[in-house]
ZAMI-521302 format. One record per residue (C-alpha): residue number from 1; residue in three letters; y, z, x. Coordinates in steps of 0.1 Angstrom, whole numbers, always signed. Layout:
N
+-----+------+-------+-------+-------+
| seq | type |    c2 |    c3 |    c1 |
+-----+------+-------+-------+-------+
| NUM |  ALA |     Y |     Z |     X |
...
+-----+------+-------+-------+-------+
END
This chain:
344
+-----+------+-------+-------+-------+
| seq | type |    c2 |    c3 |    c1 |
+-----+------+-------+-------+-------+
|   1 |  UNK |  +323 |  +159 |  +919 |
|   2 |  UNK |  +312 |  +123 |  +929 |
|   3 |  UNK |  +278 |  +115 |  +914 |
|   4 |  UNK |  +285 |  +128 |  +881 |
|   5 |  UNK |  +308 |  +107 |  +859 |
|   6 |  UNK |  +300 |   +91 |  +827 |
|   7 |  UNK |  +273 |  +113 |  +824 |
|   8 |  UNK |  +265 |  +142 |  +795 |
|   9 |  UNK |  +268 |  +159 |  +830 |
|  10 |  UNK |  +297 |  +144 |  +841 |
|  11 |  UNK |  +326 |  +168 |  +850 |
|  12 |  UNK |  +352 |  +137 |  +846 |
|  13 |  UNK |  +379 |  +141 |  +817 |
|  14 |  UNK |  +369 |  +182 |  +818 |
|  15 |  UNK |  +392 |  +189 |  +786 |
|  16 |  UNK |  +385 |  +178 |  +751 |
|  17 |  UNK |  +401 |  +154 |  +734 |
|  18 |  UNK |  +425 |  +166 |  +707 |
|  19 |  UNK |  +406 |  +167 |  +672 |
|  20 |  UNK |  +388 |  +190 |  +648 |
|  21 |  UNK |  +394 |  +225 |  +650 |
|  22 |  UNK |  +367 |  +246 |  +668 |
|  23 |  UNK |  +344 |  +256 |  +642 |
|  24 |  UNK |  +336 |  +292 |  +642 |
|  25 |  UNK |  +304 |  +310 |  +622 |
|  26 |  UNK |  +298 |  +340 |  +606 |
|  27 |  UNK |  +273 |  +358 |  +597 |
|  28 |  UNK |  +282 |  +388 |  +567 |
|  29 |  UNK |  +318 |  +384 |  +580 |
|  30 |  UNK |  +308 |  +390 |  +615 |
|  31 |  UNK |  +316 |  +366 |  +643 |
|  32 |  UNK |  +281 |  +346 |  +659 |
|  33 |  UNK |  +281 |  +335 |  +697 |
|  34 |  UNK |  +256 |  +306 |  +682 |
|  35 |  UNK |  +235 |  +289 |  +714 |
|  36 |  UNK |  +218 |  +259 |  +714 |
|  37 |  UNK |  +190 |  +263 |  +736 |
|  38 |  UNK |  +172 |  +224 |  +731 |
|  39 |  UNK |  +201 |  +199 |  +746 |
|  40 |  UNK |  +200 |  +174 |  +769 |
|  41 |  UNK |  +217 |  +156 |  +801 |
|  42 |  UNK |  +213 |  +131 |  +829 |
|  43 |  UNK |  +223 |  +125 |  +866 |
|  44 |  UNK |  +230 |   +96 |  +875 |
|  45 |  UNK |  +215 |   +88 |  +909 |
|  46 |  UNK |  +182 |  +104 |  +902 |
|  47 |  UNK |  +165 |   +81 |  +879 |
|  48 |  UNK |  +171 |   +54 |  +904 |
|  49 |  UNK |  +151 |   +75 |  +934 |
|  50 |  UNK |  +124 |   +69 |  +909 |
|  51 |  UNK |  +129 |   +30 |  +917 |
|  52 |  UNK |  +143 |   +20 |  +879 |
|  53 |  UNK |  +171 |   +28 |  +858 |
|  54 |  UNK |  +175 |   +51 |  +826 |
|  55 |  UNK |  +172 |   +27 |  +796 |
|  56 |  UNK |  +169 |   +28 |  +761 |
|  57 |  UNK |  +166 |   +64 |  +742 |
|  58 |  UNK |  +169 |   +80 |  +777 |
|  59 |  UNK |  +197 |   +67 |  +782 |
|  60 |  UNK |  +212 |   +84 |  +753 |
|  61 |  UNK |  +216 |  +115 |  +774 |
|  62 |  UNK |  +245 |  +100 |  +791 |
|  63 |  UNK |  +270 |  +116 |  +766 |
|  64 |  UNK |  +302 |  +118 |  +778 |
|  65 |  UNK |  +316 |  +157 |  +785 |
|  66 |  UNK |  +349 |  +153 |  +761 |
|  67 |  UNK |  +320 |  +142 |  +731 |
|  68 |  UNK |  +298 |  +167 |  +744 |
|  69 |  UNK |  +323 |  +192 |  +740 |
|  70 |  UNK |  +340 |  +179 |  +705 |
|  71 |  UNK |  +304 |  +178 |  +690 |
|  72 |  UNK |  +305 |  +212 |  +698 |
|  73 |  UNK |  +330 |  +224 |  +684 |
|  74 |  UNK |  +327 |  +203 |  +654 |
|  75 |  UNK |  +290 |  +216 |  +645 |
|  76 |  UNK |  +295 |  +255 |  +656 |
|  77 |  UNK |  +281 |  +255 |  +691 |
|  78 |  UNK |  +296 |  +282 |  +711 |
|  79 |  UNK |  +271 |  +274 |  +742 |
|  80 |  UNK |  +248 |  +247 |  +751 |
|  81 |  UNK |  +218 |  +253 |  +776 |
|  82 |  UNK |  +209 |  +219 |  +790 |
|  83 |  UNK |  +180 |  +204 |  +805 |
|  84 |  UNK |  +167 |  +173 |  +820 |
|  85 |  UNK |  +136 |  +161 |  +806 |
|  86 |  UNK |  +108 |  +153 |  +833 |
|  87 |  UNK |  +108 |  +123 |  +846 |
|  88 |  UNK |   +98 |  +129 |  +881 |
|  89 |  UNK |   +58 |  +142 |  +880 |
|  90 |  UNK |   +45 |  +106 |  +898 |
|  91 |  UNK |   +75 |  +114 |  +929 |
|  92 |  UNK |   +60 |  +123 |  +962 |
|  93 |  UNK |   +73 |  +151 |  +979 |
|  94 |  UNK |   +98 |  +141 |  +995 |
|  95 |  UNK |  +112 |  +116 |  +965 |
|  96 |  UNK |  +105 |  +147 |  +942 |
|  97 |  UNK |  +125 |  +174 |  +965 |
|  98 |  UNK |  +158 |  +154 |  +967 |
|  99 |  UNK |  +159 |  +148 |  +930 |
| 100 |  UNK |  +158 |  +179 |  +921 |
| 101 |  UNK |  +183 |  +196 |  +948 |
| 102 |  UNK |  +206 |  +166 |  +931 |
| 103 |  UNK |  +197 |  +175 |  +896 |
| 104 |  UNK |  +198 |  +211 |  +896 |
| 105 |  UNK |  +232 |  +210 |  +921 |
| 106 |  UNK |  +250 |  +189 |  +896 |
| 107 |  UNK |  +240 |  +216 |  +866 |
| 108 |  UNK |  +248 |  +241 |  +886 |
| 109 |  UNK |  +285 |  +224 |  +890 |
| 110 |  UNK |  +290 |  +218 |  +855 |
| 111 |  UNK |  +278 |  +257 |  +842 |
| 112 |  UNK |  +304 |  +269 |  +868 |
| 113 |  UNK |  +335 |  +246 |  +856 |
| 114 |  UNK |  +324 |  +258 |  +820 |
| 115 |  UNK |  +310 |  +290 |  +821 |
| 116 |  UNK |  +317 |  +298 |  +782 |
| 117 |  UNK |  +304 |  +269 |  +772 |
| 118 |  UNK |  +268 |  +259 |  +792 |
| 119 |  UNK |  +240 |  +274 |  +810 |
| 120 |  UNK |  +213 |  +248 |  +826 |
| 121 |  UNK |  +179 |  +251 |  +828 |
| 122 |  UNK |  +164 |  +241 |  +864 |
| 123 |  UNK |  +143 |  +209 |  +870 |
| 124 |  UNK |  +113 |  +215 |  +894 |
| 125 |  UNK |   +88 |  +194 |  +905 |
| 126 |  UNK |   +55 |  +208 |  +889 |
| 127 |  UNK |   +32 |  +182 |  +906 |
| 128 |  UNK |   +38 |  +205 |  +938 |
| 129 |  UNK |   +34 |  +236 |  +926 |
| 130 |  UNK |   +47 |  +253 |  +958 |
| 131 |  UNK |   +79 |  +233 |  +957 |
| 132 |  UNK |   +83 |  +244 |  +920 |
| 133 |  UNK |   +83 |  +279 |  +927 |
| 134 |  UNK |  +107 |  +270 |  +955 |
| 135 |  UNK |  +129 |  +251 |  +933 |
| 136 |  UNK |  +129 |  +279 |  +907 |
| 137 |  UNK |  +139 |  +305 |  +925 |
| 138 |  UNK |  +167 |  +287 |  +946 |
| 139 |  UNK |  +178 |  +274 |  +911 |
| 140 |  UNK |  +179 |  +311 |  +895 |
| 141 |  UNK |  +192 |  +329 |  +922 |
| 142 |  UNK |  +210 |  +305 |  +943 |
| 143 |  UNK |  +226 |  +282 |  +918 |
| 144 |  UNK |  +228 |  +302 |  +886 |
| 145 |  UNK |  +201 |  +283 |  +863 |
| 146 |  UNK |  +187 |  +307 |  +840 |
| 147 |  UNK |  +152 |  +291 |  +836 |
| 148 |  UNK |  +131 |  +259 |  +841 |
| 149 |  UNK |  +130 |  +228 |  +818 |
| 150 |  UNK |   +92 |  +212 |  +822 |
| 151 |  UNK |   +70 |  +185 |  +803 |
| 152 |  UNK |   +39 |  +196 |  +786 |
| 153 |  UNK |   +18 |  +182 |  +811 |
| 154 |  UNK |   +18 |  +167 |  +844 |
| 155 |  UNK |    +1 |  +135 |  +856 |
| 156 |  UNK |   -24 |  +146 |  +824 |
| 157 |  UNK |   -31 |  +177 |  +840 |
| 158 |  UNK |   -27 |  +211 |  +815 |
| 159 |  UNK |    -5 |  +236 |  +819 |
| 160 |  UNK |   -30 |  +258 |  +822 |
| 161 |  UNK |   -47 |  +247 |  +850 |
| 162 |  UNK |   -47 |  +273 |  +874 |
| 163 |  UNK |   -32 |  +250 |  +902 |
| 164 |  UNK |    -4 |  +261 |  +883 |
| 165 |  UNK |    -3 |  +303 |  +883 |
| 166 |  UNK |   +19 |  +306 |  +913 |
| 167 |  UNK |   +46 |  +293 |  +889 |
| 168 |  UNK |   +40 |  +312 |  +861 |
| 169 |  UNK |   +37 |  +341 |  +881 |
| 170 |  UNK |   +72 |  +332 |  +897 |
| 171 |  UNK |   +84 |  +326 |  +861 |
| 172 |  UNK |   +73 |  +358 |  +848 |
| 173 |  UNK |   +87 |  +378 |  +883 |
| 174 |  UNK |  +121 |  +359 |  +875 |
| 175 |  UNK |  +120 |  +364 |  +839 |
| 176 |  UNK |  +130 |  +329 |  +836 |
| 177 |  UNK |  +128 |  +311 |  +804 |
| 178 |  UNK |  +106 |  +282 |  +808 |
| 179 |  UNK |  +120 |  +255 |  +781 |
| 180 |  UNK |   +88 |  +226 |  +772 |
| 181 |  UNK |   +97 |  +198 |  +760 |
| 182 |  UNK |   +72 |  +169 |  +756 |
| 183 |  UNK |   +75 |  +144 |  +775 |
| 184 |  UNK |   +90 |  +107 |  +764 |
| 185 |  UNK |   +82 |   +79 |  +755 |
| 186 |  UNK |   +53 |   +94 |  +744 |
| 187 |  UNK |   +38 |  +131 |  +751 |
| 188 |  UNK |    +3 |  +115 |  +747 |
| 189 |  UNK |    +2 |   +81 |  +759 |
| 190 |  UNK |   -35 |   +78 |  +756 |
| 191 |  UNK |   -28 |   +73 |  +719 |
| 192 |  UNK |    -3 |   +44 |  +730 |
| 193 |  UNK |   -25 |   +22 |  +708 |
| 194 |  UNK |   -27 |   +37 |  +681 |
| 195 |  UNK |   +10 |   +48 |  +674 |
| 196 |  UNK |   +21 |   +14 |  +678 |
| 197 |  UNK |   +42 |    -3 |  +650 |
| 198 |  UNK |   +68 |   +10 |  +628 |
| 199 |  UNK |   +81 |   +48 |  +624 |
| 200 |  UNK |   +83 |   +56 |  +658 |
| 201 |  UNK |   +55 |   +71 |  +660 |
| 202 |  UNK |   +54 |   +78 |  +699 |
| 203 |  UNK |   +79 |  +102 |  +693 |
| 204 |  UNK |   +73 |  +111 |  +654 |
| 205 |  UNK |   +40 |  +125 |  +662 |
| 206 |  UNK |   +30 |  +120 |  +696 |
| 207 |  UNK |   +62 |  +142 |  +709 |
| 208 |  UNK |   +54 |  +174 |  +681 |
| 209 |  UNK |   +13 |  +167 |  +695 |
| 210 |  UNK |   +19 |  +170 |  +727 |
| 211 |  UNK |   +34 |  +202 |  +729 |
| 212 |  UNK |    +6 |  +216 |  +702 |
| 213 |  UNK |   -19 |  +207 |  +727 |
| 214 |  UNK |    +1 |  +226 |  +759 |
| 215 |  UNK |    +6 |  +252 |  +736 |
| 216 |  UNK |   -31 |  +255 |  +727 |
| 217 |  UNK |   -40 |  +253 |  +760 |
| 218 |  UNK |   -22 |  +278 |  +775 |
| 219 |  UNK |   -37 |  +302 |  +746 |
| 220 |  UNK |   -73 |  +296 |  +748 |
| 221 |  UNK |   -73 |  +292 |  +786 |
| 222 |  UNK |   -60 |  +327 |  +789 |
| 223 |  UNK |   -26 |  +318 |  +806 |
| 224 |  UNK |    -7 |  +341 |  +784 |
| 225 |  UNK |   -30 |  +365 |  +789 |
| 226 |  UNK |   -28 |  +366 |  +826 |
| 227 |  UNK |   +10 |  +359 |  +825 |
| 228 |  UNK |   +18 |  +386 |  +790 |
| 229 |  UNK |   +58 |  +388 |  +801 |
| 230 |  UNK |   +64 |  +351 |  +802 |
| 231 |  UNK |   +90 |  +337 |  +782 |
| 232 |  UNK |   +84 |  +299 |  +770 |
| 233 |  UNK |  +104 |  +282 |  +747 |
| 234 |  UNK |   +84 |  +253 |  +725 |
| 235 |  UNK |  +106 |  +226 |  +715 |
| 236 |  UNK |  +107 |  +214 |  +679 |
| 237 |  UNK |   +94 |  +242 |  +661 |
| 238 |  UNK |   +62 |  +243 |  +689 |
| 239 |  UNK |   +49 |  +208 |  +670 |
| 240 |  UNK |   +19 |  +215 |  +646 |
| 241 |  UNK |    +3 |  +241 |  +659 |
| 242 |  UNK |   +28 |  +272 |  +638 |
| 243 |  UNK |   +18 |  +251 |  +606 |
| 244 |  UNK |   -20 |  +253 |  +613 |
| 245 |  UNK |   -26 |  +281 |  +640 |
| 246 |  UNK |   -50 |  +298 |  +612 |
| 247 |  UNK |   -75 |  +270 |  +618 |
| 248 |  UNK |   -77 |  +280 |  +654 |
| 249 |  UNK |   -85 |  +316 |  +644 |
| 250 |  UNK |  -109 |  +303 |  +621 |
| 251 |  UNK |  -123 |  +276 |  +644 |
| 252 |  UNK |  -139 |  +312 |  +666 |
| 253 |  UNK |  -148 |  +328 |  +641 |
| 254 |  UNK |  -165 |  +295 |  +632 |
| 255 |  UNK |  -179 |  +283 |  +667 |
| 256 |  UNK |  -179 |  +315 |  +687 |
| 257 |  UNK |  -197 |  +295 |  +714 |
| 258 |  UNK |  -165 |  +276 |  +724 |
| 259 |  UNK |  -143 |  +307 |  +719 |
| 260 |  UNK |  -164 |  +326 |  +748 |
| 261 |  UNK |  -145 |  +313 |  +782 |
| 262 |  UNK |  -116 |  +331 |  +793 |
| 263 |  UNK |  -121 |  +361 |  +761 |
| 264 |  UNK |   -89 |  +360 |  +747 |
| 265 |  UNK |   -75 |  +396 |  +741 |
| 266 |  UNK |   -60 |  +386 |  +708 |
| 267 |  UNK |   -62 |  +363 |  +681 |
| 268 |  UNK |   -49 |  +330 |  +685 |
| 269 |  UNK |   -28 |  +335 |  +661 |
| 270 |  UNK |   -13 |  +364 |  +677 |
| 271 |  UNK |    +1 |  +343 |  +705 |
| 272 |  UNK |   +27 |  +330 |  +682 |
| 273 |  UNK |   +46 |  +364 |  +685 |
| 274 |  UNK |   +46 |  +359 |  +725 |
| 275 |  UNK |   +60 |  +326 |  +723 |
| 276 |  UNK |   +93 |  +313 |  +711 |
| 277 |  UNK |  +103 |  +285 |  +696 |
| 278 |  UNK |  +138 |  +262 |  +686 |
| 279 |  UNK |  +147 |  +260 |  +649 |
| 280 |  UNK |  +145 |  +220 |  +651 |
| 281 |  UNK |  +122 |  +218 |  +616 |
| 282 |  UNK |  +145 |  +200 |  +596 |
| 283 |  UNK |  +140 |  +216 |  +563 |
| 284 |  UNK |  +146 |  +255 |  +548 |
| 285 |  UNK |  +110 |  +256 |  +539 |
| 286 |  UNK |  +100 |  +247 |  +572 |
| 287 |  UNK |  +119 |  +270 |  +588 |
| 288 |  UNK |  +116 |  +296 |  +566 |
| 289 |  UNK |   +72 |  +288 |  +569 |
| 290 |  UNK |   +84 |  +292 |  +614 |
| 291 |  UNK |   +98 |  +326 |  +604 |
| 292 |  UNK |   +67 |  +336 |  +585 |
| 293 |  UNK |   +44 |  +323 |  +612 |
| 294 |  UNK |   +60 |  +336 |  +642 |
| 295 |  UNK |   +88 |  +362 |  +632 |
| 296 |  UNK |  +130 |  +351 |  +633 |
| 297 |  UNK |  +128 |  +370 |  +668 |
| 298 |  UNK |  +108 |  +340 |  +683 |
| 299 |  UNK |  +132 |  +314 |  +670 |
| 300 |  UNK |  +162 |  +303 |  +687 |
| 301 |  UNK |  +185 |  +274 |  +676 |
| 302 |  UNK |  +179 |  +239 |  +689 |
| 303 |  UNK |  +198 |  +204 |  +680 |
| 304 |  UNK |  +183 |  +182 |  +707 |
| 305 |  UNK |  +218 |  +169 |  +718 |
| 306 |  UNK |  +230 |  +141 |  +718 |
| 307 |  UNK |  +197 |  +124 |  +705 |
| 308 |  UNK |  +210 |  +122 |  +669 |
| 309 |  UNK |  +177 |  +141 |  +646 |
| 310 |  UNK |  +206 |  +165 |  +634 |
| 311 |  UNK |  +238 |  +176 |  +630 |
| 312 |  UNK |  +237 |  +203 |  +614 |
| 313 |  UNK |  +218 |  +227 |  +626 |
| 314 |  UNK |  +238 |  +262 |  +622 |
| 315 |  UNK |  +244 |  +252 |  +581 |
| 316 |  UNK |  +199 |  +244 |  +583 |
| 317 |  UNK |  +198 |  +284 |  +597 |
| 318 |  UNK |  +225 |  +298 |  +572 |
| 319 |  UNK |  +213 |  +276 |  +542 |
| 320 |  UNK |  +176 |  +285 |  +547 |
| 321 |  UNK |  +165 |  +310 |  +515 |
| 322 |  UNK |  +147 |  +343 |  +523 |
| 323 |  UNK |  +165 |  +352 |  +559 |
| 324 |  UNK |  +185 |  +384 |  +562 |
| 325 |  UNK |  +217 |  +385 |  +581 |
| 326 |  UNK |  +196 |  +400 |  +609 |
| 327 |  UNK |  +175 |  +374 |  +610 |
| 328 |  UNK |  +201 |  +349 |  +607 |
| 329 |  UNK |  +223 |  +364 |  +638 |
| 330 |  UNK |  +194 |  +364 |  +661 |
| 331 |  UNK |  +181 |  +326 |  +653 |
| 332 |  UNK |  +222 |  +314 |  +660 |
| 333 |  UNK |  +225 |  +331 |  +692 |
| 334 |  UNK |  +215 |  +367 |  +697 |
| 335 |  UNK |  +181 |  +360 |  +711 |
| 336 |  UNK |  +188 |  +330 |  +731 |
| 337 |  UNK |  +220 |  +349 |  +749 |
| 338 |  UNK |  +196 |  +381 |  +758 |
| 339 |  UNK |  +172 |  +357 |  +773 |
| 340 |  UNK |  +193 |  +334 |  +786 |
| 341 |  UNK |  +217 |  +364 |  +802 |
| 342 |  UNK |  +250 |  +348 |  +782 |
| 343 |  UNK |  +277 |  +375 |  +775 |
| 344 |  UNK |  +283 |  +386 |  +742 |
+-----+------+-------+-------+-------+
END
């Protein structure tokens, strides 16, 4: 287990402290398995390979397992799926390989002490596409990961380029969820300038941005149509583009001429019903506008643990007007454990 302490991986001090009572939700008197399917962790040891150490709000991720577990149980949590944000996209090949053997090993370790409580999401190294379909498999079936975590680009290349097909094909033959998460300090660090000064806004809009522009990518380059059975999870609601997607239907109806390449076999807007997306919106009328755009079936609970946006995350999905109980059991849980293969 060496390699692993003092981190929101660490398997040190296993067994929560004594404290608040588990917490445990209902739903119309019926007992929710609720999953969290946006929460994150870090290795110690693997930052450093990149020549630097984790500082600042990455950092963060370095929970301890005993808080891990009482924030948990204190909010509602019954499983947490965990993921390491990417990091890694400028390693060589060989830099990039041991990383992730020593990220997705140390997961692994911790999903097996605490089966009932985590499932991880596999790192791979994207920038080598042929080591990333490597890593995902080994990772799914070896190891027990139940999908990828990746950034929504790499080096500034799209998603959608098609250097990257032989993992979405592998994605799609695994039927592995593929969590993207915008990558920090900022998603679109060509805009460095300009979201400069106070707010945060690096992460207040650059983060939400950057996944709006994988997102449209992967629509209007065709990806989802070549790849219909893949399962991606956006983080934070999927950014902007739920709360605007009708101006990309318009915008072809508009300009036809820039709608032509790759002749999408839907609407834009139809996408949103292939995709999924975590409940981290903040407010009921945002989440309630998510449900409207893309159907409670695409949304799955996320808190972005232990980065502190929220802490209450099951009482935003219960206290949210409009939702039936239906609706309400598969945004706690039900939909993330059938995708995610967690045991009722």
């Amino acid at each position: 287990m060496a390699g692993i302490l003092f981190t929101g991986c660490s398997l040190a001090s296993a067994a929560p402290q004594a404290g608040a009572p588990r917490r445990q939700v209902r739903v119309g008197g019926r007992l929710v398995k609720t999953v969290d399917v946006h929460a994150h962790c870090l290795i110690p040891g693997a930052i450093e390979m990149m020549g630097r150490k984790a500082t600042g709000n990455e950092a963060l991720a370095g929970v301890s397992l005993n808080d891990r577990l009482r924030a948990m149980d204190q909010q509602g949590i019954d499983v947490q799926a965990i993921s390491i944000n990417a990091f890694w996209y400028a390693a060589d090949r060989d830099v990039a390989r041991k990383i992730i053997v020593l990220q997705n090993e140390k997961l692994a370790e911790l999903c097996a002490t605490h089966p009932e409580r985590f499932v991880g999401y596999a790192s791979v190294a994207l920038q080598h596409p042929d080591m990333a379909v490597e890593q995902l498999e080994v990772g799914m079936k070896k190891l027990g990961l139940r999908g990828a975590a990746i950034g929504g680009n790499v080096n500034g290349e799209e998603l959608s380029s098609p250097r990257f097909a032989p993992f979405w094909a592998k994605a799609q033959e695994l039927g592995a969820l593929i969590f993207l998460h915008p990558q920090a300090p900022s998603g679109v660090p060509e805009l460095g300038k300009r979201l400069q000064g106070n707010g945060f806004l690096s992460n207040v809009i650059g983060n939400p941005l950057e996944t709006t522009i994988a997102l449209s990518h992967l629509i209007f380059e065709g990806t989802l149509d070549r790849f219909p059975r893949l399962r991606i999870c956006a983080a934070h609601g999927g950014g902007y583009l739920p709360s605007y997607a009708g101006r990309s239907d318009q915008g072809c109806l508009t300009f036809p001429e820039n709608c032509v390449k790759g002749a999408l076999k839907k609407r834009p807007t139809e996408y949103l019903r292939q995709l999924y997306f975590d409940s981290l919106v903040f407010t009921p009328e945002a989440l309630r506008h998510l449900v409207a755009e893309c159907g409670a079936s695409q949304i799955m609970m996320g808190t972005d643990y232990p980065y502190p946006w929220t802490r209450t995350s099951v009482d935003h999905i219960l206290g949210t007007p409009g939702l039936n109980e239906a609706e309400r059991l598969a945004i706690l849980g039900r939909t993330a454990a059938a995708l995610l293969k967690i045991p009722a």
